[in-house]
N, C-alpha and C positions, 0 to 999 in steps of 0.2 A: 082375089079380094083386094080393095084397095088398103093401102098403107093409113098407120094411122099414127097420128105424132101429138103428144102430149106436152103442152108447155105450161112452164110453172111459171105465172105471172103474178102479181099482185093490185088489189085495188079495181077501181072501175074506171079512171082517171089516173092520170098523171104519168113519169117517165118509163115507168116498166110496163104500164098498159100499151102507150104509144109505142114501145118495140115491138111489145107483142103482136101488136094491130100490124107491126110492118112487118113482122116477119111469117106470119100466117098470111098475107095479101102474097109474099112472095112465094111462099111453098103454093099458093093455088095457083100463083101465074104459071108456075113451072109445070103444075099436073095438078088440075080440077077435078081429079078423083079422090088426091089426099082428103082426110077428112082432120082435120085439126082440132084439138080440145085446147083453148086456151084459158086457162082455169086460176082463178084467182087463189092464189093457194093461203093466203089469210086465214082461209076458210077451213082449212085443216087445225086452227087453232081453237079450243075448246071457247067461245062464249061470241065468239065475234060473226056477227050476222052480215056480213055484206053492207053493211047504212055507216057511214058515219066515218071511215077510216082513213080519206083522204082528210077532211079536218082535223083530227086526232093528230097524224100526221103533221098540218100546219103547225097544232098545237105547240108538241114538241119541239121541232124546229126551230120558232121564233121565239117564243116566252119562255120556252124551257131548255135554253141552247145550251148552257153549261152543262146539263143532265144529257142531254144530246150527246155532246163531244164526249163524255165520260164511257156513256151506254158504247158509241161505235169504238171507242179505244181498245176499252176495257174484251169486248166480244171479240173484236179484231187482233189482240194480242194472246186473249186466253182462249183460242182458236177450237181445243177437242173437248173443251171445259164446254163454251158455247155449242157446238152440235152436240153435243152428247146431251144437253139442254132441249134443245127443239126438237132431237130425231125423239126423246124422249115424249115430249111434248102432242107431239102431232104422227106417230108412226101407226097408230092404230087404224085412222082416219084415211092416211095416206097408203095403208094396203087397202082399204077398202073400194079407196080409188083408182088402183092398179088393176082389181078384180075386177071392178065395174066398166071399167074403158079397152082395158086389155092392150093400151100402145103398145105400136112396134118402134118407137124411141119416145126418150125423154129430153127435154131439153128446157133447162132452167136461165130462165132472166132475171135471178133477184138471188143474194150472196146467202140468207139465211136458207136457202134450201138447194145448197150444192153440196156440202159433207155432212148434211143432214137428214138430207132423202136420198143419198146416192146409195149408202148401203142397203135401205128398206127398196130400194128400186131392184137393186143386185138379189138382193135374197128373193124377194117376192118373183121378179120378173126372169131372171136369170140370165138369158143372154139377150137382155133390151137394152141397147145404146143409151148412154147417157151421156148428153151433151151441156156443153155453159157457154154463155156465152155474155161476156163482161159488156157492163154499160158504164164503166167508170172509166177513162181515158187517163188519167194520171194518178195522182192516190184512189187506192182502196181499197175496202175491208178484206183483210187476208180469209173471210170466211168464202169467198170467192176461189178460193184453191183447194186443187185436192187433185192432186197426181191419179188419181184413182179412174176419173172422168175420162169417157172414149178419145175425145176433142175440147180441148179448150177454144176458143175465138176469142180473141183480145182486140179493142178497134182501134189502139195504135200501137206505135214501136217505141212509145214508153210504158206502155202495159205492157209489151212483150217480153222488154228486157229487166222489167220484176219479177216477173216469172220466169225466166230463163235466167236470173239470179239466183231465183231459189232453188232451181239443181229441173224444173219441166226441160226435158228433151224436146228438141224441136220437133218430133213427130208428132208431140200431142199439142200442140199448137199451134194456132192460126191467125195469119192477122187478117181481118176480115174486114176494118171500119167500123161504123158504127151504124145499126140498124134503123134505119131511115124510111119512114113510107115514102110509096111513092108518089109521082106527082105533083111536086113540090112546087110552086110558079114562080118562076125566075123575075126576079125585080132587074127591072130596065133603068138605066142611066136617063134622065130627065133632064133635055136641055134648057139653057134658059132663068133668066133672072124668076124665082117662083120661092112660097113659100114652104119651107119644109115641115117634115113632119119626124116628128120623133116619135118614136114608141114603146110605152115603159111597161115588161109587163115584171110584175111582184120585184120591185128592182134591188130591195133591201129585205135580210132578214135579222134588222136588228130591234121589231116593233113598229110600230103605227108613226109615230112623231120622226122617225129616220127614214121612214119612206117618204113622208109629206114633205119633209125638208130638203132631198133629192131628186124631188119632184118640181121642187119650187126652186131651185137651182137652173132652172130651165127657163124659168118666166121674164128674164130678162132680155131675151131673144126673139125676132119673131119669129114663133114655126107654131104650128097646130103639135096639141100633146095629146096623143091618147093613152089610156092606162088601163091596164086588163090587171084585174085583183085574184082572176078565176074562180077556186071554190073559195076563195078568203073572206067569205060573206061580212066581215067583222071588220076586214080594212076598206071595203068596198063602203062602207054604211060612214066609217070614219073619215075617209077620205072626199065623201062626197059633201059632209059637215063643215070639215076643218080645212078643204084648202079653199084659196081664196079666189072667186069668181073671176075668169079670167075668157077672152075671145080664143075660141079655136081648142079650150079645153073639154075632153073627154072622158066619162070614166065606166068602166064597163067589166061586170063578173066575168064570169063564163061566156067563153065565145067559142064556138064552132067553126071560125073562120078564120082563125089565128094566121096561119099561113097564107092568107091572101092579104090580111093585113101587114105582114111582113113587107109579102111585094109589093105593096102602096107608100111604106116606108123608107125613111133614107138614115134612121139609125135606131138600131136597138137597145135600149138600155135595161138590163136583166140582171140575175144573180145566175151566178158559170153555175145551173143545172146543164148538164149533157147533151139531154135533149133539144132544151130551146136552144142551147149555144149551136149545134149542128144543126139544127133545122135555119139557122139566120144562118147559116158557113153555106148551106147548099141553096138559100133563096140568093145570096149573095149581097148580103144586109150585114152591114158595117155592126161591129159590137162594140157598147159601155159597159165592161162587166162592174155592177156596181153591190153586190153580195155575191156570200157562196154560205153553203151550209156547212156547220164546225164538222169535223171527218174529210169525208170523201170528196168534198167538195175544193177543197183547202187548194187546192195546186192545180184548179180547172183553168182559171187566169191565165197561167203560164203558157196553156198550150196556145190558147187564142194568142198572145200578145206576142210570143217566139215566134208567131208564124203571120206576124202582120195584119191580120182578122178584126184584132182592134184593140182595146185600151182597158183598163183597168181604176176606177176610180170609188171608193166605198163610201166616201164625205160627200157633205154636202161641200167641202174646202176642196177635196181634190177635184170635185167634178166643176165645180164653176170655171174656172180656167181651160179646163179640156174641153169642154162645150167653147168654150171664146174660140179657141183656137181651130177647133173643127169646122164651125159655122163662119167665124167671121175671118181668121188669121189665114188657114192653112184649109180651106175647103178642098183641095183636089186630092188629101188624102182621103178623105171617104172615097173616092172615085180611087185609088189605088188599093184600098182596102177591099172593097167589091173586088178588084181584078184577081189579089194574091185569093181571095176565097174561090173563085173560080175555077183554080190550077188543085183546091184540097181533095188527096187523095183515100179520104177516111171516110166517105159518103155512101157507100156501097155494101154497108155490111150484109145486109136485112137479103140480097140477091146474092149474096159471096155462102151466107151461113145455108141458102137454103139448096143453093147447086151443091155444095159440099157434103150436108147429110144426105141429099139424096143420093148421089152417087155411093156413099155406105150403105145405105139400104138397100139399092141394087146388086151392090156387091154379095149381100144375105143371102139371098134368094137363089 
């Protein structure tokens, strides 16, 4: 009978989906008989239908950032307070999702349901593998731990050495990188006097009028702007209003081609989420990290900027000058920036996590 691996994802969109997507892409390259359930586990919570959860999400984030930062603190420190919360919350649902799929492993990509499904997995399942595997690179939510887990993955070795602070033995942990689909199109060096492009996608999260402002920190230069809002349907409508008509600007929702737009790109200007920041580290697209979300996000900057990948600027005051200096002062750093991304060894998780469980499963049998 073929193998069957249940991952706990969240959402339809956005960062835990995209691991998801890549690390189910890499369990069927390795053996197309797996049969993967990647299941939105939202959906384990009493009233939420699947519609609407990626905005909810913005919601919070941007206009509700202080209630944000309180919420991940607050979960994050009172750690058996919070699972004993959600296992309470969703454990009825979540057997009945154990009955109905029957995996032979678990494996979670999102922090509320690792000490919170791990014991309903254990009880219900018995001896089915439960795996984690971290998409936070530098801070994050301690609901992410729990010695209990077969295998931890961490995608770097500042994730590692937090957890191997807090007393995980190296056997239950792995550095893996970060799980990346694959595919990815490598952005080519463009020789040559031409105009560039910069590319901004949700690059602030502090409101409408802090995006538009670091947005228009750019117009004093000549390059083409494009600007992806994605599900942010509400800054997309603002932004198409409020900024000022301009040659070579674009502005654009949801796009399916993110990643090819990268490689057309010669800078990216973002808020350090994870995902986009490694998907511009492995196109090899220079980064302006110019937000990050209060929590987890908080100390994403550091890793890009320690490691030469690129720069840091949240103002429209910091970012004018580092744009002067990119574009007009010191252009062959973006062209050194591209190379140090080149040499990053954190790109590989998504093919690291899935050789690794299966070689435990083999081992079952």
């Amino acid at each position: 009978m073929p193998k069957k691996i249940l991952i706990l994802t969240a959402g339809k969109t956005g960062g835990h989906r995209s691991a998801s997507n890549a690390l189910k892409a890499a369990f069927l390259s390795l053996s197309p008989d797996l049969e993967i359930v990647d299941y939105d586990s939202n959906l384990l919570f009493c009233g939420y239908k699947g519609e609407g959860g990626e905005q909810g999400y913005v919601t919070m984030t941007t206009r509700l950032r202080f209630f944000w930062k309180v919420f991940f603190e607050f979960t994050s420190l009172f750690r058996p307070l919070s699972n004993f919360c959600l296992r309470l919350a969703m454990k009825d649902r979540l057997r009945k999702l154990l009955r109905e799929e029957r995996p032979d492993a678990v494996v979670s990509l999102h922090p509320c349901f690792v000490g919170s499904a791990l014991p309903v997995v254990k009880k219900e399942g018995g001896s089915i593998p439960f795996f984690v595997a971290v998409l936070d690179p530098m801070k994050h939510s301690r609901l992410w731990r729990d010695k209990r887990a077969d295998l931890t993955f961490v995608p770097t070795k500042e994730c590692q050495a937090a957890f191997s602070q807090e007393g995980f033995p190296p056997e239950v942990l792995f550095l893996s990188g970060f799980p990346l689909s694959p595919g990815a199109p490598r952005r080519e060096e463009r020789e040559g006097k031409r105009r560039r492009k910069l590319l901004f996608v949700n690059p602030s999260q502090r409101g409408l009028r802090a995006t538009r402002k670091l947005i228009e920190a750019a117009y004093p230069h000549d390059v083409d702007i494009d600007v992806v809002t994605g599900s942010d349907a509400r800054l997309k409508e603002y932004l198409q209003k409020r900024l000022p008509p301009r040659d070579g600007l674009r502005i654009h929702g949801y796009v399916d081609d993110l990643k090819e737009r990268m490689a057309a790109s010669d800078l990216l200007l973002t808020k350090a989420g994870p995902n986009i920041m490694f998907e511009a580290i492995a196109s090899g697209l220079p980064l302006i990290l110019t937000g990050h979300l209060p929590g987890q996000e908080e100390k994403n900057a550091a890793y890009a900027v320690s490691r030469g990948y690129g720069f840091a600027a949240e103002t429209p005051k910091a970012l004018g000058p580092l744009l002067e200096r990119l574009l007009r002062k010191e252009p062959s750093l973006l062209s050194e920036m591209s190379r140090r991304e080149k040499e990053c060894q954190d790109l590989d998780g998504a093919r690291k996590i899935a050789v690794e469980i299966g070689k435990r499963l083999d081992k079952k049998e």
